[in-house]
Phi, psi and omega in degrees: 000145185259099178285132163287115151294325187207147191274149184099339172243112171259154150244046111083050183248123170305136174305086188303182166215119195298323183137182174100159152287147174186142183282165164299296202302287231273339178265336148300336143316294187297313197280331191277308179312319179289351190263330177313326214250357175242344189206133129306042169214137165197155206208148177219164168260125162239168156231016164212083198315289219301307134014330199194029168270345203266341174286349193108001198255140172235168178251158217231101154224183225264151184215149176237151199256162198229092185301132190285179210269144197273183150208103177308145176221147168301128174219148193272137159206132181238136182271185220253118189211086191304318194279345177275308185236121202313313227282305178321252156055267170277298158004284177284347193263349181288285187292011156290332185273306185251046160283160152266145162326090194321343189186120180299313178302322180199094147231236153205163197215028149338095162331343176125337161342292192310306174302301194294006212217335173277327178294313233259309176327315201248015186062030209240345192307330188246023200228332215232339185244150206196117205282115143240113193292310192313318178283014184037047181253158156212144183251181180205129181182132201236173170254139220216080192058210175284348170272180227225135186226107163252132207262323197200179169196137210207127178168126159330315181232086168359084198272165198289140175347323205265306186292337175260021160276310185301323173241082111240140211286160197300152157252161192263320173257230175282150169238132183279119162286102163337292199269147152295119196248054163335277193314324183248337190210058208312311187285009186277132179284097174293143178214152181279162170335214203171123199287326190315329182284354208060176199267174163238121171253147176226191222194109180138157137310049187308121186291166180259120192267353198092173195295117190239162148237144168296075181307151173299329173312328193257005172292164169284000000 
C-alpha cells in the first residue's frame, strides 16, 4: 500500500510492517492504521480486490491511452540492462533522482526505489528501459502482443511526444500509454483498462481527476 499526499501525486512512501507473524488481515490493519496517521488518501494495486474492500478501499478506474498518429523523427536509443550492467545502473538510478512527473494528472515524483524494485519484481528490469542520450532521457517501455505499452519516460525535462514514440520500433498494432500522457499526447484516446490487468484501489476521499492511468512501474 501507497500513501498519496496530494491528488495526482504520490511519492510512493510505504505503509510499514513492524515484523513478527502476522496474518495479511492483521498487517492491512496495521498499514491502513500507519496511513491514518499521515494522509486520508491512500491507493494500492491488486488482482485480488475483495481482500480489501472490508478495509474501506474501492476500486478506482484506471485507463491506458491509445497515441494519435507520430511524425518520425531520428532518435538515438540504446536499451538498458540495469540488472547487468553497473554503468546502466548508475544511469537509471541518476535519472530517476531528478525526473519530472510524467503526467500532471496521476504521476509520481519517487526518486526511483519504487520503479527499480517494481521493474526487478516483474522481471522487466533488463527488458524495458531504453537510454536517449541526447534528450538525458529514458524511456521504459514493453510489447504486449502486436502492441506497444510505454511504461514511464524518467528526464528531468521531457522530450516531446514525437520523439519518444519515434524510439521505439514500429508496432504491427497500437502504441499505449500506461499513464495519462497530458504532458506529451493531448489528443491520445483513453480506454479503460481491462480487469484481466488488476485493480487500482484506493482508501479516502479520492478526487475526481479525470481519465488517469497507472504504470505497472508505479505499483506497489
Amino acid at each position: 500500500m501507497k500513501i498519496a499526499s496530494s491528488p495526482g501525486f504520490t511519492p510512493s512512501a510505504p505503509a510499514p510492517h513492524t515484523g513478527g507473524a502476522a496474518s495479511p488481515g492483521a498487517c492491512s490493519l496495521e498499514a491502513c492504521a500507519f496511513a491514518d496517521l499521515h494522509t486520508p488518501l491512500s491507493e494500492l494495486s491488486t488482482d485480488d480486490p475483495p481482500i480489501y474492500t472490508g478495509h474501506g478501499f474501492r476500486v478506482t478506474p484506471t485507463c491506458r491511452f491509445v497515441a494519435s498518429p507520430v511524425a518520425q523523427v531520428p532518435v538515438t536509443a540504446r536499451p538498458l540492462r540495469p540488472a547487468s550492467v553497473a554503468a546502466d545502473l548508475l544511469l537509471l538510478r541518476a535519472s530517476l533522482s531528478r525526473r519530472a512527473p510524467a503526467s500532471s494528472r496521476w504521476g509520481t515524483r519517487e526518486p526511483g526505489w519504487l520503479v527499480l524494485t517494481d521493474a526487478a519484481l516483474s522481471r522487466r528490469l533488463d527488458t524495458v528501459f531504453v537510454h536517449l542520450p541526447e534528450h538525458e532521457a529514458v524511456i521504459a517501455w514493453e510489447a504486449a502482443g502486436d502492441d506497444h505499452h510505454i511504461l514511464d519516460v524518467i528526464a528531468a525535462r521531457l522530450p516531446p511526444r514525437d520523439v519518444v514514440l519515434s524510439a521505439l520500433p514500429p508496432a504491427r498494432g497500437r502504441v499505449l500509454w500506461s499513464f495519462c500522457p497530458d504532458l506529451f499526447d493531448a489528443e491520445a484516446t483513453p480506454e479503460v483498462v481491462p480487469d484481466a490487468n488488476g485493480a487500482f484501489m484506493t482508501r479516502g476521499p479520492w478526487p475526481k481527476l479525470g481519465p488517469f492511468g497507472v504504470s505497472p512501474l508505479w505499483e506497489h
